[in-house]
Structure formats: structure tokens, C-alpha cells
C-alpha positions in Angstrom: -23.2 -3.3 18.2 -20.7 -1.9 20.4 -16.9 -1.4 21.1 -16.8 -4.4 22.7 -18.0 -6.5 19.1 -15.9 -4.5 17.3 -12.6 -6.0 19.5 -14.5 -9.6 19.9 -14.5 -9.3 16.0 -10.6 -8.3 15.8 -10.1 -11.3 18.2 -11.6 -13.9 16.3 -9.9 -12.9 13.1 -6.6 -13.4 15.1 -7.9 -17.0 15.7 -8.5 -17.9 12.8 -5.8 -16.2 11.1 -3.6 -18.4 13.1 -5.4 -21.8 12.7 -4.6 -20.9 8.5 -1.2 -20.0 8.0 0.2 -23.2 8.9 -1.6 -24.7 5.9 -0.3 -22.2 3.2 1.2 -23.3 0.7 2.0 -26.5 2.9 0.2 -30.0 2.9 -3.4 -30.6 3.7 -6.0 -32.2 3.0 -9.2 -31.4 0.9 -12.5 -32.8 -0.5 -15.0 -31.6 -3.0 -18.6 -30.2 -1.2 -22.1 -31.2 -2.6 -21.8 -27.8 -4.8 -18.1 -29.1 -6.2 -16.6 -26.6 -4.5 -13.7 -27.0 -2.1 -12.7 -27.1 1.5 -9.5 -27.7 3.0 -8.5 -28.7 6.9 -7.8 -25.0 6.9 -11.3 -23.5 6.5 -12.4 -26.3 8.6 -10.0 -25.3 11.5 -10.3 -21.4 11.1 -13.9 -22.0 11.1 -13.6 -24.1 14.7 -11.3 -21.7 16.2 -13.8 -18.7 15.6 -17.1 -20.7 17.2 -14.9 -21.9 19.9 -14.8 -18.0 21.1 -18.2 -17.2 20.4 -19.7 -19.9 22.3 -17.9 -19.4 25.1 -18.1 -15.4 25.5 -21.5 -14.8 23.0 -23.9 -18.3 23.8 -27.1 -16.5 23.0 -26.1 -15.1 19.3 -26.6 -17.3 16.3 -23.9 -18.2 14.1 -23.9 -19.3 10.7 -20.9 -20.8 9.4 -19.9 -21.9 5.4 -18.6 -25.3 7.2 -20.5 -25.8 10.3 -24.0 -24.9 9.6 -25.9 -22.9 11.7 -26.5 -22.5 15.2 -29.7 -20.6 16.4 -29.3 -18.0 19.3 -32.0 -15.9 21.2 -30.7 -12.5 21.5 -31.3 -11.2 17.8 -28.1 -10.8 17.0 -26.3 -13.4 14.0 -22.1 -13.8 13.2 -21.8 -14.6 10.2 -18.6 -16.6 9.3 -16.8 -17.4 6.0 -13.6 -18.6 7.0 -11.6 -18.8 4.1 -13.4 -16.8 1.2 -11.2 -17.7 -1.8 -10.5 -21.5 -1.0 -9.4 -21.9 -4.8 -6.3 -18.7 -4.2 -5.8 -20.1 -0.6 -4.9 -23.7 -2.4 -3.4 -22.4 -5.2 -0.9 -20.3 -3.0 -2.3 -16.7 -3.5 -2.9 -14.7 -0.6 -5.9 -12.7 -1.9 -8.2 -14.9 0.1 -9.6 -13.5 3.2 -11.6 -14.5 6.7 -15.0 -12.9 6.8 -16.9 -12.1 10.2 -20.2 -10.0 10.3 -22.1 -9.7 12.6 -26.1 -8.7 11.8 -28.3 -7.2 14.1 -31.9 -8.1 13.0 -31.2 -9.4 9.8 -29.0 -5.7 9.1 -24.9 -5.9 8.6 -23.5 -3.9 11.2 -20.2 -5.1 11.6 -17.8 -6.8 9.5 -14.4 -7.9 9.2 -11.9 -8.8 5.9 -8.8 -10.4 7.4 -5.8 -11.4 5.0 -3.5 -13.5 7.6 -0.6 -14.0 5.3 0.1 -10.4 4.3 -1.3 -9.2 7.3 -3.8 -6.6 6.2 -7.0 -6.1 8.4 -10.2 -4.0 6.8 -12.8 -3.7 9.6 -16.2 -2.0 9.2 -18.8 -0.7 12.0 -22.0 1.0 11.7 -20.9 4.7 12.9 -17.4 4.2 12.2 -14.9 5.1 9.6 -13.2 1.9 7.9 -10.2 1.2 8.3 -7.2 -0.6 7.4 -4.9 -2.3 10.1 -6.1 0.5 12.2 -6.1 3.5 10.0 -9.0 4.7 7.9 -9.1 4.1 4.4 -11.8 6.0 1.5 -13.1 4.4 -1.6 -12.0 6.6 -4.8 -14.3 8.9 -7.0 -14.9 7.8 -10.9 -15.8 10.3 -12.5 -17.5 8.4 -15.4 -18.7 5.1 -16.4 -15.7 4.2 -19.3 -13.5 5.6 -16.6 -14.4 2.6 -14.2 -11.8 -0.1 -13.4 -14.3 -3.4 -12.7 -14.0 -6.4 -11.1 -15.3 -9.6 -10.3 -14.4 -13.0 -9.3 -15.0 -15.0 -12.6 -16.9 -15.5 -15.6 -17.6 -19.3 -14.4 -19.6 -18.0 -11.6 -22.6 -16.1 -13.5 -25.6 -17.9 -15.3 -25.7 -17.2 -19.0 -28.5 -14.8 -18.1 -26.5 -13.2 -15.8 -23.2 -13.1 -17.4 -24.9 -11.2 -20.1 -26.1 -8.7 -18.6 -22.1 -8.5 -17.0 -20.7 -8.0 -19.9 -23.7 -5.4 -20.8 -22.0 -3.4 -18.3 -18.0 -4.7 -18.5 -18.6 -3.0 -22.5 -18.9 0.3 -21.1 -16.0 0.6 -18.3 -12.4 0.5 -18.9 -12.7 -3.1 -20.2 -8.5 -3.0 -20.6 -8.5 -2.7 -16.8 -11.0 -5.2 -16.0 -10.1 -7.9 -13.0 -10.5 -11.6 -12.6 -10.1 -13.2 -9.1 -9.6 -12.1 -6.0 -13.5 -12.8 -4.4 -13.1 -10.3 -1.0 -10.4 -9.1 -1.5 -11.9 -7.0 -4.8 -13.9 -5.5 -2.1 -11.3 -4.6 0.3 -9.5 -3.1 -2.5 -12.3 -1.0 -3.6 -13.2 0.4 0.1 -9.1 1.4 0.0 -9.6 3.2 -3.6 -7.8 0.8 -5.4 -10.9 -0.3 -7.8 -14.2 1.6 -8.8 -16.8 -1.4 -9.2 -17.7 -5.4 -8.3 -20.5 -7.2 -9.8 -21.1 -10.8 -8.5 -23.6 -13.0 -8.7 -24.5 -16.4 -7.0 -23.0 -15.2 -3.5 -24.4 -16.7 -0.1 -25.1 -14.5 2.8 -21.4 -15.6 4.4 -19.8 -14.5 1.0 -21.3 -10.9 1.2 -22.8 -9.8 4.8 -19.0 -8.4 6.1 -18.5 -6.9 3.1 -21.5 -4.2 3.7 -20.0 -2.5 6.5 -16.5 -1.9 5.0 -17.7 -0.7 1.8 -20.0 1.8 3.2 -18.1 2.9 6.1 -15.3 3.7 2.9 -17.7 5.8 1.6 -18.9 3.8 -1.4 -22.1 1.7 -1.6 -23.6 -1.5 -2.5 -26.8 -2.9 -3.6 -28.4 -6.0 -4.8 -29.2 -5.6 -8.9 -32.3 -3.7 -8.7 -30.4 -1.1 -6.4 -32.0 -2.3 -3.1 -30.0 -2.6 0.2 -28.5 -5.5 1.1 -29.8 -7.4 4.0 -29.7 -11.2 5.4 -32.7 -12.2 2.4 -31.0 -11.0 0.4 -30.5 -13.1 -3.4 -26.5 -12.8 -3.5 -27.0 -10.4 -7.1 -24.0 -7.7 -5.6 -22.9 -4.3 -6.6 -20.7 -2.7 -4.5 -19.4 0.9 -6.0 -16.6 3.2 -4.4 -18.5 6.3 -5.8 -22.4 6.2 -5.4 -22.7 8.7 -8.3 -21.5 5.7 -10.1 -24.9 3.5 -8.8 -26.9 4.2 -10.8 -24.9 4.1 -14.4 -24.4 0.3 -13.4 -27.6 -0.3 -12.8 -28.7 1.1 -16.0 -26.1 -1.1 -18.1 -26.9 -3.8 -15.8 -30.1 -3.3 -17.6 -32.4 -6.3 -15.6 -34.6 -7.0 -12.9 -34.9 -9.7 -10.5 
């Protein structure tokens, strides 16, 4: 990873930030995937606009896309592209979706990118880096203590029974009054800028999670899958992602479960 990814990365946000906001809150069409989930002709064209860079200035990287599937490269190197993270806010008009780009370098996050094209906030993350936010860097928050925790995670809907209890195992001991529905990235985003103390997901694909590394850690917090490992591209899509590491290990104790 270089300078040079790092401005190729800020580039292709710009594309695809512009393909989107003609579709907000306007008319578009959308269809249900395999998995019920939805896409719209914006993910679709944010999506095109970002491989349409890539293959022209990057033709021996892979890149995986949520829409387009993969494409294998040679050179070890993988971008990683959700293009509208959030579909359900994006339709429903709530601009707490976000474009993700990582990039991996033998199967490690090394770059990644949170984009929010209607309020016009840009988190960016780089191995060696500081984060930062639209250019300036940002610094996850400490938390002092477990019931002092404000957590968050996208919805209830989106954990197995099995999982979910083991959420609420943990959502019992933080400030449950200041808990947080919604918001899929941009929970993350708001944690690496200090805003929020904890995330636990479960169920996310490697495109919902791999940019998120490098902003959250370059904040100074830390994530994890739910045994406490790293996160890498094998990675089961279990998430923590903590704006104080003392805090690690308390949510994997009420977490209480092994996978």
C-alpha cells in the first residue's frame, strides 16, 4: 500500500459518490436479491463507476464487488467494494449509508475508505496512518467501564437466535438507555470519531467489514472477530469493533461464546 492507493481510493469514492446522489430520495428502480435483500440502480451504478477506474489504472488487482462478483487479479493485492452499505437508509431517505473501498494485501485490510456522499463526510484509513475525517484526524473515545458503554449495532433482525442472545448477554451490561439501532457503517465511522464506544454484528460479508478495519484501528480502537481474533479476508463476519481496547476484553467476556 502506498500514497498513491490511498488517492486512487479517495478517487473512486468521488465516483461513486457521484453516480448515487442523483438517486436520493429520487426515483429508481429496485429488486429483491436471492438473500431478500435489496439493490437499487444506485448500488449498481456506484458499483460500475468504481471498477471502471480500477480496470483501467489497477488490471492486475482482484476486485470483489457486493453486485458484480468477483474478478481475479495476479498481483496479490484485492479491492473490496460495497457500494452502498445501508441500501435499506439509502431507500428510505437517510443518509447514514456509506460506500466502502478496502483494499487487502494478502488477504490483510490495509486500506479502507467510508464515504457518506450526501453529507459529505470522508473517514479514510491506511496501515501507518492516522485516520481521518475529510482530511483531518479523528480518535476513537475512552470508556472507562463496561455500564458506561454506549453500543450499537445495525438490528436485532440480523442475528440468529443463538447469536442474538449472546447480544443481549452483552447489551444487559452497557448503558442499555443509550443503545443504537441502524446505521450499518456509519456506527463504525462514528465510533473511530468518538462518538460511540462498541459495535457488535453478526452475519457480515467480507465487503460489509474489510474497510472498516483500517479506520477503526488507525482511530485508535480495535476490532475482532467473537473469539477476539484479528480480522482478515476468512474471516466469519462475527464483528467487534471497540474505541477503547481496554474495553476488548469485557465484551468478550459478556459475549460469553465461541465459534
Amino acid at each position: 500500500m502506498t500514497p498513491a492507493d490511498i488517492l486512487l481510493a479517495n478517487r473512486l469514492a468521488e465516483a461513486a459518490g457521484h453516480a448515487i446522489r442523483p438517486f436520493f430520495r429520487a426515483a429508481y428502480s429496485h429488486e429483491a436479491k436471492a438473500d431478500a435483500s435489496p439493490v437499487t440502480e444506485a448500488d449498481r451504478a456506484a458499483e460500475s463507476a468504481i471498477r471502471h477506474i480500477l480496470d483501467a489504472e489497477c488490471p492486475r488487482d482482484t476486485i470483489i464487488g457486493e453486485e458484480y462478483g468477483e474478478k481475479t487479479g495476479s498481483s496479490g493485492r484485492s479491492w473490496i467494494i460495497d457500494p452502498i452499505d445501508g441500501t435499506v437508509s439509502f431507500m428510505a431517505g437517510r443518509p447514514i449509508f456509506g460506500t466502502l473501498i478496502a483494499l487487502l494485501e494478502d488477504g490483510w485490510p490495509v486500506l479502507g475508505v467510508i464515504d457518506q456522499c450526501i453529507s459529505g463526510e470522508r473517514w479514510v484509513g491506511a496501515a501507518g496512518y492516522p485516520t481521518t475525517l475529510n482530511g483531518n484526524p479523528v480518535t476513537t473515545r475512552a470508556c472507562t467501564a463496561l455500564n458506561q458503554a454506549t453500543l450499537a449495532t445495525t438490528g436485532p433482525q440480523y442475528f440468529s437466535q443463538h447469536d442474538g442472545d449472546h447480544f443481549m448477554e452483552l447489551a444487559a451490561q452497557t448503558a442499555h438507555k443509550k443503545m443504537l439501532f441502524g446505521g450499518d457503517c456509519y456506527n463504525y465511522a462514528l465510533l473511530a470519531t468518538g462518538h460511540i464506544d462498541i459495535v457488535v454484528e453478526a452475519g457480515l460479508k467480507l465487503h460489509d467489514f474489510a474497510a472498516l478495519i483500517p479506520i477503526v484501528t488507525g482511530a485508535g480502537g480495535m476490532m475482532s472477530d467473537w473469539s477476539g481474533e484479528p480480522l482478515h479476508g476468512a474471516s466469519d463476519g462475527h464483528i467487534i469493533a471497540v474505541g477503547d481496547p481496554a474495553r476488548l476484553d469485557d465484551v468478550l467476556e459478556a459475549l460469553a461464546c465461541q465459534h
